[in-house]
C-alpha positions as CSV (number, residue, x, y, z in Angstrom):
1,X,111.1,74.8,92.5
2,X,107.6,73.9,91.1
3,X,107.2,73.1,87.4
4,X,103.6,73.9,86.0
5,X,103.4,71.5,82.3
6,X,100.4,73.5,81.8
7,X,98.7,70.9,79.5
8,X,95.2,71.9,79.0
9,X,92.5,70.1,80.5
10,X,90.5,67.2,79.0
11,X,86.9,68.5,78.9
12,X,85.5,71.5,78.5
13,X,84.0,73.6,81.2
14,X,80.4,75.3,81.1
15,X,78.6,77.1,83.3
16,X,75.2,75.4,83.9
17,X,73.7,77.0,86.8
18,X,73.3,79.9,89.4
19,X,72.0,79.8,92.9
20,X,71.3,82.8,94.3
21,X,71.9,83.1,98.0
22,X,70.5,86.2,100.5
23,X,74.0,87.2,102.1
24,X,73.3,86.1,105.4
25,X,73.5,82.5,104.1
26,X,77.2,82.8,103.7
27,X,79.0,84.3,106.5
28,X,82.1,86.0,105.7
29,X,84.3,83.4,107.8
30,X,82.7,80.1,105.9
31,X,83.4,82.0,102.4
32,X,86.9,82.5,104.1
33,X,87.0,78.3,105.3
34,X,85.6,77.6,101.5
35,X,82.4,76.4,103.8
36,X,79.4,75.4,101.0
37,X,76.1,76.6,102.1
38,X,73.0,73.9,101.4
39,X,71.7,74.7,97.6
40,X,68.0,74.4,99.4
41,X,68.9,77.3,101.2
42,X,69.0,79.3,97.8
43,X,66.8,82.2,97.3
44,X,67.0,81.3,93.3
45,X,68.1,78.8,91.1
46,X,68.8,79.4,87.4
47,X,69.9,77.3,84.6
48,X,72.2,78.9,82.6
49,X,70.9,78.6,78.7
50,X,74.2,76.6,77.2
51,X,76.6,79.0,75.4
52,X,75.3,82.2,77.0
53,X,76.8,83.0,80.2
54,X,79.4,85.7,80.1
55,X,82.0,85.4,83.3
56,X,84.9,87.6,84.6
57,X,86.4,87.8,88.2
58,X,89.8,90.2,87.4
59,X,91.9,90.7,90.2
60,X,92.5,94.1,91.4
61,X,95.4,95.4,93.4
62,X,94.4,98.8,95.2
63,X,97.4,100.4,97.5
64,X,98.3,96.9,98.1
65,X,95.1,95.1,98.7
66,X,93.9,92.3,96.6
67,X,90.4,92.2,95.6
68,X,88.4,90.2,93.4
69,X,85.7,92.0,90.8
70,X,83.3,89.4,89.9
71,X,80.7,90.3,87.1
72,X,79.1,87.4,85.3
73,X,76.0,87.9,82.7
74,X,73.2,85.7,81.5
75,X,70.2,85.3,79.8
76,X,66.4,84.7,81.5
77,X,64.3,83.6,78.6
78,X,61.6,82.3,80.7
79,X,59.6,85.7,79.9
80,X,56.0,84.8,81.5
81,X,54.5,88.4,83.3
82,X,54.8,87.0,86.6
83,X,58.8,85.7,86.3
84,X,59.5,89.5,84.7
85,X,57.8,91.3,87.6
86,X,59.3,88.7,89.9
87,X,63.2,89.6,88.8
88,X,62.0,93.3,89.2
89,X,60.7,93.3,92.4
90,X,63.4,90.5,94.1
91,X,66.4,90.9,92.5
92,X,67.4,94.8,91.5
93,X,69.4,94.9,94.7
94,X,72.7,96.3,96.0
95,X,74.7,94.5,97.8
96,X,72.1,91.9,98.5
97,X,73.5,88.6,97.6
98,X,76.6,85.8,97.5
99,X,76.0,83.4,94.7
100,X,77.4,79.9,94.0
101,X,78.0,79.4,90.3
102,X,77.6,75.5,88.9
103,X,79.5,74.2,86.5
104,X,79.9,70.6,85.0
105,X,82.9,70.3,86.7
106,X,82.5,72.8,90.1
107,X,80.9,75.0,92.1
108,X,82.6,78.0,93.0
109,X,81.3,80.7,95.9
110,X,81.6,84.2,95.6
111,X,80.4,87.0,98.2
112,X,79.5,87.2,101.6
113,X,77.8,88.9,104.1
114,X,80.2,91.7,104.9
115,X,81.1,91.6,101.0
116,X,78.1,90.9,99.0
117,X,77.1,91.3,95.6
118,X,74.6,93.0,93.5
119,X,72.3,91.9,91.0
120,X,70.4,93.8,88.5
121,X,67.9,92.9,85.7
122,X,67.8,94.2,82.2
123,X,65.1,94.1,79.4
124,X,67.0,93.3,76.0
125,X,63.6,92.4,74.5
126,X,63.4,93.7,70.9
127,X,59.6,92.7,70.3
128,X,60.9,92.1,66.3
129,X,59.5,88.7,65.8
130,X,63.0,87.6,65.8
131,X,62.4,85.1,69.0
132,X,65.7,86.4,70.8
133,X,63.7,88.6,73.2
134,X,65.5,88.0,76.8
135,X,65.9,89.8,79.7
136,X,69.7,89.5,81.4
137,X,70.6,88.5,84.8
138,X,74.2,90.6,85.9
139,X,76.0,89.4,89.3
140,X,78.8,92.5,89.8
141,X,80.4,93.8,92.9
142,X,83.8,93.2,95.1
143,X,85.2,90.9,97.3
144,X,88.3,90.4,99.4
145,X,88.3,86.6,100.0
146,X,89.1,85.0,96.4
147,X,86.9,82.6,94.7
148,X,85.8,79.6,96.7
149,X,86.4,76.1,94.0
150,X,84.7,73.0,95.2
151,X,84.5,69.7,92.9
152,X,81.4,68.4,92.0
153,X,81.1,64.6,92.6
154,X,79.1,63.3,89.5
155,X,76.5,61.7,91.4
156,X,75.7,64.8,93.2
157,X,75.7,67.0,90.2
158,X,71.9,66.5,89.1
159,X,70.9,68.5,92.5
160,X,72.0,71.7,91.0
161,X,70.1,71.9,87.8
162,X,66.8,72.5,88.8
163,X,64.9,74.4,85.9
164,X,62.5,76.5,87.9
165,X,62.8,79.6,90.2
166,X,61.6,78.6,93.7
């Protein structure tokens, strides 16, 4: 018999980044093997404003099939023209993408080439002199293999918190 204590953990987790991958980056087999592309190979990376990232991957059971639903939610505030048409043209895709979200603590992989993700962009600007104008990043879609967890060795962590879009 296994006996889980469950004691909570001793530090709190927080979503810090996003690399965004084309789906040919991540073949369906290395997702499955929990095989970590190279962050340089990233299409985008995006630093998560602390506080604001919304995250769900529910499991779904479908005539006996397990599936995983991932659909996580952030803020861009980094509103120059160029970065607003940039989202626009880039990243409004279907089934585009596999991402690696970067925590303090992990990475975790989700999506692949034969089950990749989406990504679309919203504008939540208000243009009320309020100073919360943003425009929100959402990673959605299905995958069969569940979510890929890979520790983060501290000295290794300040490679995935670059600030700007490349």
């Amino acid at each position: 018999m296994q006996n889980f204590t469950n004691i909570p953990e001793s530090f709190f987790r927080e979503l810090k980044g996003i690399l965004v991958f084309d789906k040919s980056k991540i073949s369906y087999i290395d997702n499955l093997k929990s095989k970590f592309p190279n962050p340089e190979d990233a299409l985008y990376k995006f630093c998560v404003v602390p506080g604001d990232a919304s995250r769900s991957i529910p499991t779904e059971i479908v005539a006996a099939n397990i599936s995983y639903a991932p659909d996580i939610t952030m803020s861009l505030v980094d509103l120059t023209v160029q970065n607003r048409e940039q989202w626009y043209e880039d990243l409004n895709r279907f089934n585009k993408f596999a991402v690696i979200l970067v925590s303090n603590t992990e990475m975790m992989m989700l999506g692949n080439d034969k089950f990749p993700l989406s990504i679309t962009i919203n504008d939540n600007m208000s243009d009320d002199g309020s100073g919360s104008d943003s425009f929100s990043l959402r990673v959605y879609g299905e995958t069969v293999i569940e979510p890929k967890v890979y520790k983060i060795v501290p000295k290794f962590k300040v490679l995935f918190f670059i600030p700007t879009i490349i």
